[in-house]
N, C-alpha and C positions, 0 to 999 in steps of 0.2 A: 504494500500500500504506500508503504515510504519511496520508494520508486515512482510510482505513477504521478506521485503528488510533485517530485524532483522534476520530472518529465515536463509538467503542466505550466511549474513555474520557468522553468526554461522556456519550455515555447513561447509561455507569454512576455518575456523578457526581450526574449528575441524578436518578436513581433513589434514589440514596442521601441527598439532600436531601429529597427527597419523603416517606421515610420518617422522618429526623432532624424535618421537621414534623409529621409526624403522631405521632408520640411525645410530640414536644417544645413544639407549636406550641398555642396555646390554641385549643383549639377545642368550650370547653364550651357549652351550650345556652344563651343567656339564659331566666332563672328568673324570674316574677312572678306574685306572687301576684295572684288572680282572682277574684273575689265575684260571684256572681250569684242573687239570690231566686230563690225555687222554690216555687212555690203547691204547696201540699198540699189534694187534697180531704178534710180529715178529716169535716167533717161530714157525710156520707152513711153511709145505712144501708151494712150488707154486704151483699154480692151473696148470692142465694139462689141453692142451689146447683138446676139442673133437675130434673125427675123425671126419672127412666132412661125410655125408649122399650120399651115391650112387645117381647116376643120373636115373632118371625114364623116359621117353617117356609118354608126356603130354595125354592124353586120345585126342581123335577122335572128331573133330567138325563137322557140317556139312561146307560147302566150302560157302553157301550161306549167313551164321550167325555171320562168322569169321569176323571179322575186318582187313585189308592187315595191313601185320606189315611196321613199319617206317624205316626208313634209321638207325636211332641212339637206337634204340631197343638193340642192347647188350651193349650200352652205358648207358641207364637208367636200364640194370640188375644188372649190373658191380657197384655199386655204393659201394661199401667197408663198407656200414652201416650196414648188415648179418653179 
């Protein structure tokens, strides 16, 4: 029993050092400053933006396979992420 109890206070000894370090203990990051060049392409034209792709007429489904479209369908086409 006198063991266990030796056991108990140790771990908690331990435990309580571990956090008195990390409170207390220095443990900041070394800091240095770092320079490194960086080529910039300024001299290039700007990109020209594409021309849009003509509109197609979706191919032919059958009526029975289709899915009914939703209310907000050109609201989730419309999303500005194309």
């Amino acid at each position: 029993m006198r063991l266990l109890k030796f056991l108990v206070v140790i771990v908690l000894l331990a435990f309580l050092a571990l956090t008195g370090y990390a409170y207390l203990g220095d443990m900041a990051p070394r800091q240095q400053e770092m320079r490194q060049p960086v080529a910039l392409d300024t001299g290039a034209p700007a990109p020209v933006a594409a021309a849009p792709a003509p509109e197609t007429a979706p191919p032919a489904n059958d009526a029975a396979t289709e899915e009914p479209a939703s209310e907000n369908a050109e609201e989730t086409e419309t999303n500005g992420l194309d």
